[in-house]
LOLO-16505 format. One record per residue: residue in three letters; x, y, z of N, C-alpha, C in turn. Coordinates in nm, 3 decimals. Atoms other than C-alpha are relative to their C-alpha. Last residue first. Example, Ala and Ser with C-alpha at 12.3 -4.5 7.8 and 13.67 -1.06 7.14 Angstrom:
BEGIN
['SER', [-0.082, -0.119, -0.006], [1.367, -0.106, 0.714], [-0.077, 0.109, 0.073]]
['ALA', [0.089, -0.119, 0.000], [1.230, -0.450, 0.780], [0.090, 0.120, 0.000]]
! end
This chain:
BEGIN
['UNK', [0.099, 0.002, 0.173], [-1.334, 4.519, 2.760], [0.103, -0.129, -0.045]]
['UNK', [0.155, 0.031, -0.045], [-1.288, 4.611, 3.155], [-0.082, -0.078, -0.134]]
['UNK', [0.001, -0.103, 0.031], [-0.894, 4.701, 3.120], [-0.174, 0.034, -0.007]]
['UNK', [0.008, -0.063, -0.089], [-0.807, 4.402, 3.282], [-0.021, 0.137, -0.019]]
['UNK', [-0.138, 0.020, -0.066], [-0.908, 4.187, 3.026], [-0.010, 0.090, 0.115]]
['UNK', [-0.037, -0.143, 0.006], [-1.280, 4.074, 2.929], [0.133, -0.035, 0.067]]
['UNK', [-0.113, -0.021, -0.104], [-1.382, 3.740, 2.818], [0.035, 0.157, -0.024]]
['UNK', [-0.136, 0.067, 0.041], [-1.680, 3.723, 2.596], [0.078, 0.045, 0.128]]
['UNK', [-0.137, -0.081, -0.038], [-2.025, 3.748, 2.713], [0.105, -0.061, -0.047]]
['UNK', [-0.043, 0.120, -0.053], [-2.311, 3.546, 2.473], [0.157, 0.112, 0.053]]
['UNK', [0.012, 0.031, -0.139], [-2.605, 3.802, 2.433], [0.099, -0.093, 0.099]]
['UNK', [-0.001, 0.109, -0.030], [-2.617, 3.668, 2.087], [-0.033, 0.000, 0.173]]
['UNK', [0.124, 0.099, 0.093], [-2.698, 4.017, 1.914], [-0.041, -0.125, 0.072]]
['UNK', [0.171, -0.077, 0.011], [-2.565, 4.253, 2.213], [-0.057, -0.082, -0.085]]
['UNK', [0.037, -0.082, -0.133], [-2.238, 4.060, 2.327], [-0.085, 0.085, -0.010]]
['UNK', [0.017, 0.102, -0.115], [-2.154, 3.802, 2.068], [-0.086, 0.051, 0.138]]
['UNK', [0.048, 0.108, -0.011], [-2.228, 4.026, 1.761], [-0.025, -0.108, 0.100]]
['UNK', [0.094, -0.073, 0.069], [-2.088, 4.354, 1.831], [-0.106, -0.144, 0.031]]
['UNK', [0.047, -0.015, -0.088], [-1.781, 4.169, 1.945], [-0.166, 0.057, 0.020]]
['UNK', [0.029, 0.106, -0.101], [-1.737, 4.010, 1.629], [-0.069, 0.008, 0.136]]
['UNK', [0.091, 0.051, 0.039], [-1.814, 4.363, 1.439], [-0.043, -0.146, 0.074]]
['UNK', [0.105, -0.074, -0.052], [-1.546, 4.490, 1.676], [-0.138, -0.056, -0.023]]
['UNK', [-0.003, 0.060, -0.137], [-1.297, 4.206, 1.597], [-0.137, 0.123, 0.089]]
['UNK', [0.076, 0.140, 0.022], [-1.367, 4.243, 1.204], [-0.013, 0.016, 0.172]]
['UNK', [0.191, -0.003, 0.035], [-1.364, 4.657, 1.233], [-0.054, -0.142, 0.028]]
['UNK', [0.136, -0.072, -0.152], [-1.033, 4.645, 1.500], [-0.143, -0.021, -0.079]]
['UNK', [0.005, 0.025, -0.086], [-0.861, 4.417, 1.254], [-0.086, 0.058, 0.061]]
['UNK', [0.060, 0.137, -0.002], [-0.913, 4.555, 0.969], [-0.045, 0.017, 0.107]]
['UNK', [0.143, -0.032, 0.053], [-0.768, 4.883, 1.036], [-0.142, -0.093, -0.004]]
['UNK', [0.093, -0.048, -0.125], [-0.508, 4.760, 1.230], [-0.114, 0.029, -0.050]]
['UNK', [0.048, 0.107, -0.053], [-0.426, 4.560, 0.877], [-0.058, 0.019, 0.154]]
['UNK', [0.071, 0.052, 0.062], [-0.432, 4.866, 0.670], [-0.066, -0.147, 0.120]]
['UNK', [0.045, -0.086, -0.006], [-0.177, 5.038, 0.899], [-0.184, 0.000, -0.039]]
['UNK', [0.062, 0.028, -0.095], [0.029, 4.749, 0.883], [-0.103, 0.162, 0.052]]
['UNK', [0.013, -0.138, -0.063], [0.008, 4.745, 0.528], [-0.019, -0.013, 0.165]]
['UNK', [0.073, -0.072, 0.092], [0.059, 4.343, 0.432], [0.023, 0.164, 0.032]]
['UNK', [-0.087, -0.091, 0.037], [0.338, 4.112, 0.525], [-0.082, 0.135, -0.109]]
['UNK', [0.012, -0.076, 0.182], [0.147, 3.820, 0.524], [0.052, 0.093, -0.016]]
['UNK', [-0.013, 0.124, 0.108], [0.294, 3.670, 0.839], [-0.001, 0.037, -0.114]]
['UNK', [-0.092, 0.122, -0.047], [0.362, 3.998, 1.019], [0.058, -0.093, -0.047]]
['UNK', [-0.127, -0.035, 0.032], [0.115, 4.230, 0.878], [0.129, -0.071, 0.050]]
['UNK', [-0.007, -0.045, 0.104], [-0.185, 3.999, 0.840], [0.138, 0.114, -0.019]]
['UNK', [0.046, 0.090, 0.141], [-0.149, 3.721, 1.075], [0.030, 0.119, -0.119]]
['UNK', [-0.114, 0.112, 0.037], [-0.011, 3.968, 1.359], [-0.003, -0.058, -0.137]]
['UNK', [-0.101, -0.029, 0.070], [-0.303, 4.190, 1.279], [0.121, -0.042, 0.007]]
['UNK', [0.040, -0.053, 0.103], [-0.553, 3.979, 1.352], [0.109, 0.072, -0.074]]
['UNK', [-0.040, 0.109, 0.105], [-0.364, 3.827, 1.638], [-0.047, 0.023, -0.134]]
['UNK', [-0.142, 0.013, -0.012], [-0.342, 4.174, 1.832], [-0.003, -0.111, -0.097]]
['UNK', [-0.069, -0.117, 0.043], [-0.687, 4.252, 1.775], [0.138, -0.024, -0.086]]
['UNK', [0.078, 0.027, 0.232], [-0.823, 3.900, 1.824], [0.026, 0.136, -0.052]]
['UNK', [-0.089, 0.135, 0.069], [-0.616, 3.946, 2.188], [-0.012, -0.022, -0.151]]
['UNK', [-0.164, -0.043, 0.006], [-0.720, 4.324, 2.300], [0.045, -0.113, -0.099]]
['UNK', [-0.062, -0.075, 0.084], [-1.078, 4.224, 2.236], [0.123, 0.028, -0.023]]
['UNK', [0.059, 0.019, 0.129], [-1.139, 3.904, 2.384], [0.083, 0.108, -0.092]]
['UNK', [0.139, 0.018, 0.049], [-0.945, 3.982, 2.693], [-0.002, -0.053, -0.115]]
['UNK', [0.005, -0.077, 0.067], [-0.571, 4.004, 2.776], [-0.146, 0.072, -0.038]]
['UNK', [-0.035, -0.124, -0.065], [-0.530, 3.775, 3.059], [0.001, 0.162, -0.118]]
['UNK', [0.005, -0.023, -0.160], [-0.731, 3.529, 3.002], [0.042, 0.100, 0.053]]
['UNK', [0.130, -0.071, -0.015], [-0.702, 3.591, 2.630], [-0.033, -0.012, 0.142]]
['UNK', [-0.004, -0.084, -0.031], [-0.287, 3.531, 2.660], [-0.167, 0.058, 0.010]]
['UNK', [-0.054, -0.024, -0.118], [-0.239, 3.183, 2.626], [-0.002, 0.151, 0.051]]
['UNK', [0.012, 0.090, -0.086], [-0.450, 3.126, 2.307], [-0.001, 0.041, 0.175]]
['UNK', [0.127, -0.060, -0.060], [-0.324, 3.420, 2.183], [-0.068, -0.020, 0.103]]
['UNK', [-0.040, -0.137, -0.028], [0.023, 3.304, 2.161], [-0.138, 0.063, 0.053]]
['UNK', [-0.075, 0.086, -0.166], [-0.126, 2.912, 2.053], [-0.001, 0.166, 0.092]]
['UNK', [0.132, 0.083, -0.016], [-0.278, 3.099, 1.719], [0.054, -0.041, 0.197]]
['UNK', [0.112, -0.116, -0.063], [0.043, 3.316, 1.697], [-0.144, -0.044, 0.052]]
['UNK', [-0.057, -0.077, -0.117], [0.272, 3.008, 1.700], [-0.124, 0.129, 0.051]]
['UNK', [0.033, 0.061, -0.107], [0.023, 2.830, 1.476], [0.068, 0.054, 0.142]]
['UNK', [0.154, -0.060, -0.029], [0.035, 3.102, 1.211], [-0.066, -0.125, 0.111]]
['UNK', [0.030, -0.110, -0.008], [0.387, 3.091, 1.179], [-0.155, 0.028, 0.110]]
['UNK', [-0.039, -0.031, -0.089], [0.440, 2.754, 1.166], [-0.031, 0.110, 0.106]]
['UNK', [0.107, 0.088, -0.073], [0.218, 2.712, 0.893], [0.054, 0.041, 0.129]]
['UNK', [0.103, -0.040, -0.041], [0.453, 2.988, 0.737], [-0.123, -0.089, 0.085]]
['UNK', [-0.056, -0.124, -0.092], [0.743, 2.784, 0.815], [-0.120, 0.134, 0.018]]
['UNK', [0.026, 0.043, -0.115], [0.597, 2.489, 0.656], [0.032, 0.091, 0.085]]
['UNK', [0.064, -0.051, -0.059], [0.493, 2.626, 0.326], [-0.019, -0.061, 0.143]]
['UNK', [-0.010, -0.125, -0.007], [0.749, 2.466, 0.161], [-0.045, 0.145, 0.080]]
['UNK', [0.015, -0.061, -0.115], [0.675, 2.146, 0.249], [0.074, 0.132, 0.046]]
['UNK', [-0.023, -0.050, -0.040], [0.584, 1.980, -0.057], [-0.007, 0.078, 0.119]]
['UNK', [0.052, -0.148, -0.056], [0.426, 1.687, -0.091], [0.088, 0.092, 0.059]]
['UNK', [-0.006, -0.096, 0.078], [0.551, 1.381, -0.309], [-0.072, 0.146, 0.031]]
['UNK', [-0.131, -0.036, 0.036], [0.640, 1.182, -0.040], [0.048, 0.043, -0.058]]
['UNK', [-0.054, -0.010, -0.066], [0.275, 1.128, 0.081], [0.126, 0.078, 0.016]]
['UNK', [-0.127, 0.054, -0.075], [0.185, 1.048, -0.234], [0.037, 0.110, 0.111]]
['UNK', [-0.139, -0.007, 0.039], [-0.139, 1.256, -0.392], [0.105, -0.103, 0.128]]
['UNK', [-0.121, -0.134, -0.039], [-0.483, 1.209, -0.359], [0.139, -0.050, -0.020]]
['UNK', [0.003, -0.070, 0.111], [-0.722, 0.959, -0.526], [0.093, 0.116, 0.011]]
['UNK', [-0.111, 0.062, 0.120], [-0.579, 0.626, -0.315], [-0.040, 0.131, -0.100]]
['UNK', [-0.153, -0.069, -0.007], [-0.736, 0.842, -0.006], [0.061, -0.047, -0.163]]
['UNK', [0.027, -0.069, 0.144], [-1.121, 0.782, -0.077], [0.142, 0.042, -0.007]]
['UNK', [0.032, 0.078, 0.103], [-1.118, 0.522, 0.241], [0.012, 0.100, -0.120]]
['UNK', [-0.035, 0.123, 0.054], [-0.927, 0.759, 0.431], [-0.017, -0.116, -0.051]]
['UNK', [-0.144, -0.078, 0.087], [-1.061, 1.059, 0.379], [0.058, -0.100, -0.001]]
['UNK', [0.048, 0.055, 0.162], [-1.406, 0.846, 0.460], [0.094, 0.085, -0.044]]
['UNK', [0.066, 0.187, 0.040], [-1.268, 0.756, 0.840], [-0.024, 0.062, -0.224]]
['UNK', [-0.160, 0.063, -0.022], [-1.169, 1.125, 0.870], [0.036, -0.117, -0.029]]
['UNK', [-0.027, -0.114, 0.167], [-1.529, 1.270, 0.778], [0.154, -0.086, 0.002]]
['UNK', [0.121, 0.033, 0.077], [-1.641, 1.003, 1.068], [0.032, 0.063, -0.155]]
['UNK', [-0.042, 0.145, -0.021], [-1.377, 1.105, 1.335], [-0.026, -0.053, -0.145]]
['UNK', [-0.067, 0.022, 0.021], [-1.496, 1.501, 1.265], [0.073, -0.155, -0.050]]
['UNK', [0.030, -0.038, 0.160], [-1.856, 1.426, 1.256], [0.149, 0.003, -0.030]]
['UNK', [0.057, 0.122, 0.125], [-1.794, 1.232, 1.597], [0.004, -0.038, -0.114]]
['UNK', [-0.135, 0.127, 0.008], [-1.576, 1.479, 1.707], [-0.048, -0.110, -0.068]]
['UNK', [-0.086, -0.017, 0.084], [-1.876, 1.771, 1.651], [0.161, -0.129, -0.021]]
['UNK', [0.029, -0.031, 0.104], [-2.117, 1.588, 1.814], [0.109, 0.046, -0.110]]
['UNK', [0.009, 0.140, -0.001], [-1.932, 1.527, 2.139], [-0.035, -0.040, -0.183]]
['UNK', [-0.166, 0.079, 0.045], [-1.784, 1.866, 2.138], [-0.040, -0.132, -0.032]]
['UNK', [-0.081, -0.065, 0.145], [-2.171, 2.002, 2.072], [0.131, -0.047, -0.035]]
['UNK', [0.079, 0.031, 0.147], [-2.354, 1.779, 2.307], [0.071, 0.011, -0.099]]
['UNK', [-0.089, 0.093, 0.114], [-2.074, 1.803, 2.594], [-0.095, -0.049, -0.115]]
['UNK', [-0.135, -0.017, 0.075], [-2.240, 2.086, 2.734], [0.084, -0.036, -0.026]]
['UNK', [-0.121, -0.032, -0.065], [-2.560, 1.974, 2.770], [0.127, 0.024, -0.042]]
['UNK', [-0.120, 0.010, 0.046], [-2.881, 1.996, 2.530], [0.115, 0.022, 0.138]]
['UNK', [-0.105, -0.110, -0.088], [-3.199, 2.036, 2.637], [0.120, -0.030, -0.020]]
['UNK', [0.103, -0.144, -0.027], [-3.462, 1.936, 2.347], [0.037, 0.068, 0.117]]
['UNK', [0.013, -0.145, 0.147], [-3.199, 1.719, 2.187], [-0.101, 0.118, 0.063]]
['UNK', [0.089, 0.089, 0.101], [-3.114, 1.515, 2.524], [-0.014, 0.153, -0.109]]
['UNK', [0.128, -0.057, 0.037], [-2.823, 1.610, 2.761], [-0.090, -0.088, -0.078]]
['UNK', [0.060, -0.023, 0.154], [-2.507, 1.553, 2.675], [-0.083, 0.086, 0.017]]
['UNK', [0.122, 0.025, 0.065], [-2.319, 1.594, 2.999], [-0.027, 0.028, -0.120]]
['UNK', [0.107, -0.145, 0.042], [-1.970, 1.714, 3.029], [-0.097, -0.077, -0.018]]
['UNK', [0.087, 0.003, -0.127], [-1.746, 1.389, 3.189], [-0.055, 0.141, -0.026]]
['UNK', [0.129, 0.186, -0.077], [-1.629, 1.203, 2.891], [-0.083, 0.101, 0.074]]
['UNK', [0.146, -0.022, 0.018], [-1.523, 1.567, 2.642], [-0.088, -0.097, 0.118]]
['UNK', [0.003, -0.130, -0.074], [-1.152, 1.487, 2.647], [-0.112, 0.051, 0.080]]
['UNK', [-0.095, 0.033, -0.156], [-1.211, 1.155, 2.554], [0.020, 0.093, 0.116]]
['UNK', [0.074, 0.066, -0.048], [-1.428, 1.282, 2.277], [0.051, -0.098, 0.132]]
['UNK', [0.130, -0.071, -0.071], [-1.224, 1.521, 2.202], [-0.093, -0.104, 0.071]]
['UNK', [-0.024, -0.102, -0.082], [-0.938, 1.265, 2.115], [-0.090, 0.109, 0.133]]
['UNK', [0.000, 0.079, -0.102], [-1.135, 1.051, 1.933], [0.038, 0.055, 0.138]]
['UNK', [0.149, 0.061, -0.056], [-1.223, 1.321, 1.704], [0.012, -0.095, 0.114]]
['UNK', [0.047, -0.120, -0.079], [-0.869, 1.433, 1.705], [-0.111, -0.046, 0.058]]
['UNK', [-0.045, -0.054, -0.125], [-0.730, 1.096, 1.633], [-0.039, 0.098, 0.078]]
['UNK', [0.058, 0.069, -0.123], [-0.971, 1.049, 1.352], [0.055, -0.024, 0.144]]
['UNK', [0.199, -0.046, -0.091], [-0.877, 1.380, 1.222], [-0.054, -0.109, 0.076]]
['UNK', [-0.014, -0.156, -0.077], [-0.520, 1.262, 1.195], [-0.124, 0.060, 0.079]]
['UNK', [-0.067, 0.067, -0.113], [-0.570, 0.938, 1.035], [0.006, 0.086, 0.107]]
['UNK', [0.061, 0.091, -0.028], [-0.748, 1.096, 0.742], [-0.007, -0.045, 0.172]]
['UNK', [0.110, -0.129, -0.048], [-0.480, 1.386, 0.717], [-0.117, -0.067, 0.051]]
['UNK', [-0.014, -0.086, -0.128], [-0.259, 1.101, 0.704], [-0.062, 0.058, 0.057]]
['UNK', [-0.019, 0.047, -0.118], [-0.398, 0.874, 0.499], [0.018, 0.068, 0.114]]
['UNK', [0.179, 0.019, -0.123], [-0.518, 1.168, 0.281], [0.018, -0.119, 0.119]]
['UNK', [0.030, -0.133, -0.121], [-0.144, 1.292, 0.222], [-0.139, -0.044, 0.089]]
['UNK', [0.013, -0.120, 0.071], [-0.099, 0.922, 0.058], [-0.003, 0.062, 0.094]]
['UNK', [0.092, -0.086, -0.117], [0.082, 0.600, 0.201], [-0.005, 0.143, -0.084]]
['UNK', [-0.068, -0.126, 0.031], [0.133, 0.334, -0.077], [-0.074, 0.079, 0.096]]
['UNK', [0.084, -0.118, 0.000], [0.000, 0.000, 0.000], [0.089, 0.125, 0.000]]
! end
């Protein structure tokens, strides 16, 4: 058998899914007409696991394994360091300050765009987010020590 990218990537997600779902044991489900808060991780790993399972039966149509470049590993890099970076800092940063800061990391930083352009962004998407969670949804986000 020849190992393709989709084995992997395949193999991969069903680790995660399993994963979560390990992670996930002791949150209640619930039932569909009240839901607990291991419904959604439970659900979603499943679908993950499950999509992962049929990447790897449909794998022999993708490419070799050993024929994939990994050029673009330093940017991957990139954008997992800052991902993680945030991560560890919205506790103490808040919502806003953090998806600020990583917004425009990603885009002048990694991509190497206007950083002038990319604060710009930034504050409208992470405002519009906030906008959304905390008067449309009603769902609080983390605040830092600055009250926001």
């Amino acid at each position: 058998m020849v190992l393709r990218a989709d084995h992997v990537a395949g193999g991969l997600f069903v680790g995660l899914g399993l994963l979560v779902i390990a992670l996930s044991g002791d949150l209640p489900v619930g039932s569909l007409a009240l839901p607990g808060s291991g419904f959604m991780p439970k659900i979603l790993a499943v679908l993950t696991a499950a999509l992962g399972v049929a990447l790897i039966v449909r794998a022999g149509e993708g490419r070799r394994f050993a024929e994939i470049s990994w050029s673009d590993g330093r940017h991957a890099a990139q954008v997992v360091a800052l991902t993680g970076a945030c991560i560890a800092l919205l506790e103490r940063l808040g919502f806003l300050l953090t998806m600020m800061l990583l917004v425009f990391s990603l885009l002048a930083v990694v991509e190497r765009r206007n950083a002038l352009l990319s604060a710009l962004y930034g504050a409208m998407v992470v405002a519009l987010t906030y906008v959304t969670f905390e008067y449309l949804l009603r769902i609080p986000l983390v605040t830092g020590p600055f009250g926001f």
